[in-house]
C-alpha positions as CSV (number, residue, x, y, z in Angstrom):
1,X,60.2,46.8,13.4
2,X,59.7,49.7,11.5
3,X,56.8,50.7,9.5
4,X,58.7,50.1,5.6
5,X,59.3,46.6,7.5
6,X,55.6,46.2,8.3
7,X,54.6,47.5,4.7
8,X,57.3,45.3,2.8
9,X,56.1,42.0,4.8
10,X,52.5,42.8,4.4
11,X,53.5,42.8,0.6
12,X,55.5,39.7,0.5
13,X,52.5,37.7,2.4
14,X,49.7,38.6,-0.3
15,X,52.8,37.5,-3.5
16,X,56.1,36.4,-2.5
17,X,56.6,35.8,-6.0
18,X,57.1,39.7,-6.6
19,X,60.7,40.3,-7.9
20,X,62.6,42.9,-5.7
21,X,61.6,45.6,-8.4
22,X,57.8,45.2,-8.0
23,X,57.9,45.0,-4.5
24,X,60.2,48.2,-4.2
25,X,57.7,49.9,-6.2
26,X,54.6,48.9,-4.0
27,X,56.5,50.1,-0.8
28,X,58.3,53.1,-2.5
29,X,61.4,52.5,-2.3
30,X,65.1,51.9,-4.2
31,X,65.4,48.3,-5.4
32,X,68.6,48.0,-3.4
33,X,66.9,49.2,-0.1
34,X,64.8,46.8,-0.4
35,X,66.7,44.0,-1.4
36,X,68.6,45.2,2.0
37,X,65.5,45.1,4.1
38,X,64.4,41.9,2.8
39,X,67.7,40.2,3.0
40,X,67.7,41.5,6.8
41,X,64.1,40.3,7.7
42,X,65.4,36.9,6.3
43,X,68.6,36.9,8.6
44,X,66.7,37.6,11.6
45,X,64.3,35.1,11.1
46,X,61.4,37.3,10.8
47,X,60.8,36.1,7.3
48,X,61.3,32.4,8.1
49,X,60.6,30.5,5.0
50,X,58.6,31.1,1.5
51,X,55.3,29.2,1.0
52,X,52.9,27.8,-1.9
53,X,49.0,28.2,0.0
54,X,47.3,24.6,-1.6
55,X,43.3,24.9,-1.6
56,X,43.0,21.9,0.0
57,X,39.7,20.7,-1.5
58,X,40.9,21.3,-4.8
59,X,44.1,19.1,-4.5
60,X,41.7,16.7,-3.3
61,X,41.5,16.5,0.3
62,X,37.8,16.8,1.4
63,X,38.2,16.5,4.7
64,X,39.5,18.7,7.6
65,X,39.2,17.8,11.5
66,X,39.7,19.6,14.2
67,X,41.4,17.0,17.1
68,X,41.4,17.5,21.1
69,X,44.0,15.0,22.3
70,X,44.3,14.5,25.7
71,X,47.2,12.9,27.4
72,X,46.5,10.2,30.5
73,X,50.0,11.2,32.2
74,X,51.9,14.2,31.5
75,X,55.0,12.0,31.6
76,X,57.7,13.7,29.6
77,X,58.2,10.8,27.5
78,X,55.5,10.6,26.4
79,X,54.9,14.3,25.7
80,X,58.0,13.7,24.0
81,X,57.2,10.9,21.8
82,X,53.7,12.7,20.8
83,X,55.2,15.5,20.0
84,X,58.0,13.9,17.9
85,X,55.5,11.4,16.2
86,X,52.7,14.3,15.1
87,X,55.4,16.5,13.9
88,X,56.5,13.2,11.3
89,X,52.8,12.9,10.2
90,X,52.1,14.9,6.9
91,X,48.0,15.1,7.8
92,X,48.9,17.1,10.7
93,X,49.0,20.5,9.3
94,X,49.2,22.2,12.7
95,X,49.6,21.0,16.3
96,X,48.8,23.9,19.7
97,X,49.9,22.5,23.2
98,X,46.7,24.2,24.9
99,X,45.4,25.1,28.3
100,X,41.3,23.6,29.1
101,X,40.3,20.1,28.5
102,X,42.5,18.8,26.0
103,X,46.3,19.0,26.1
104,X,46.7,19.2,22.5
105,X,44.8,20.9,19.7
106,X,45.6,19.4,15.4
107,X,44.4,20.3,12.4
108,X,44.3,17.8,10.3
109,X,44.1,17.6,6.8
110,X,42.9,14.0,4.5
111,X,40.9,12.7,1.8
112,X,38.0,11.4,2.8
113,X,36.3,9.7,6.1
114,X,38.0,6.6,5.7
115,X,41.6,8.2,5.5
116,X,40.2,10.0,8.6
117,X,40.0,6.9,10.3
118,X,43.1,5.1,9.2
119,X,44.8,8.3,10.7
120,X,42.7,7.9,14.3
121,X,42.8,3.7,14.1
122,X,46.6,3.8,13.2
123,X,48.4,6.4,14.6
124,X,46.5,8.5,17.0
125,X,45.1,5.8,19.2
126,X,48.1,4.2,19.4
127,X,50.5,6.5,20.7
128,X,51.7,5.9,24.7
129,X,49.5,7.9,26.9
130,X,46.7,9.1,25.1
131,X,43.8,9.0,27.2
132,X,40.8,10.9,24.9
133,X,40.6,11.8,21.4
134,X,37.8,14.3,20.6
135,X,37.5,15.6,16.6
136,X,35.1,18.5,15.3
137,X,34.6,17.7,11.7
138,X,35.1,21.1,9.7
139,X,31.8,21.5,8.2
140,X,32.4,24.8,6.2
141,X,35.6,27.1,6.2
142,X,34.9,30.3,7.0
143,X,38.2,32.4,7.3
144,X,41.7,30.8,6.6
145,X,44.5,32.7,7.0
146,X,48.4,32.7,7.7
147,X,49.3,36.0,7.4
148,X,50.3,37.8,10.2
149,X,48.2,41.4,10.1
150,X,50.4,43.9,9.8
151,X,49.1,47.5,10.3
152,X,50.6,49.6,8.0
């Protein structure tokens, strides 16, 4: 990737609202270079989708848990069937297979404590072959980011 690449990305992850004009003019180039560059990013998949960042608090959703889940039998079904389940469930916001003490690491994102709970009670401790569930409550967010840093 070259470094107009680098500096056109880094642009479109702090506004992707920026018509092709603006963001030409931030990297310094044509309009219709751009729109090239861009349009090629997009067909490779580097630029994979456009995004609205919700502050979570302020759409009301108070609290965020961090979740260990750790599967009794690594049983492809039911590595499967987590994995298909977590992926239909909206609180999830982000779900790691990991390497240590728990198989896999969510995010998850709900109201209050008692939607917390309904989401453990009624999905999470249900699913075949989960053998521990361990959550860190997020008690204060200190850095939040999903751009990629691009050194430009």
């Amino acid at each position: 990737m070259e470094t107009k690449d680098r500096h056109l990305l880094a642009e479109l992850q702090r506004d992707s609202r920026l018509t092709m004009q603006e963001l030409a003019d931030r990297v310094g180039m044509s309009t219709s270079a751009c729109w090239r560059r861009v349009k090629a990013l997009e067909d490779t998949g580097v630029i994979s989708r456009y995004a609205v960042i919700i502050d979570a608090q302020k759409a009301g959703f108070e609290l965020s848990s961090i979740v260990h889940v750790s599967l009794a039998r690594h049983e492809q079904k039911n590595v499967d069937n987590f994995i298909r389940e977590v992926s239909r469930h909206p609180e999830v916001l982000d779900c790691f297979a990991t390497s240590g003490e728990a198989d896999f690491h969510l995010r998850v994102v709900v109201e209050d404590m008692d939607a917390y709970n309904t989401f453990l009670d009624d999905f999470v401790f249900r699913l075949p072959g989960v053998s521990q569930v361990r959550s860190n409550i997020v008690l204060k967010e200190i850095k939040s980011d999903t751009a990629l840093p691009f050194k430009i």
